[in-house]
Steps between C-alpha positions, in 0.01 A plus 500: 500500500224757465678682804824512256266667196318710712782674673712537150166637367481754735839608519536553146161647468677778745819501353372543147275795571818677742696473195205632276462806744888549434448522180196722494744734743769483270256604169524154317223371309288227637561138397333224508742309408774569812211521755393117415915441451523636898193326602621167390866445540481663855183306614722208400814579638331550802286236502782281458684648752210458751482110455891437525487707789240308661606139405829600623311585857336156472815275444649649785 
């Protein structure tokens, strides 16, 4: 499980601050708000993704 939370972390962690740099290129304001909004729904979209991947792999 902390496999799962560690890899979402970190993929949203990266995700949120590519889409931050976007942002910053494009000449938007920064927000807290969306950067904690990237950070979570994609660390948990991927984190989710991650396990059903994996306990597919192990039912096989």
């Amino acid at each position: 499980m902390k496999k799962y939370i560690l890899s979402g972390l970190l993929s949203g962690l990266v995700f949120a601050l590519i889409m931050t740099g976007w942002d910053y290129y494009k000449e938007l304001p920064f927000s807290v708000f969306k950067f904690i909004a990237h950070l979570v729904l994609f660390a948990a979209l991927n984190g989710y993704l991650t396990y059903r991947r994996d306990h597919k792999k192990l039912n096989k």
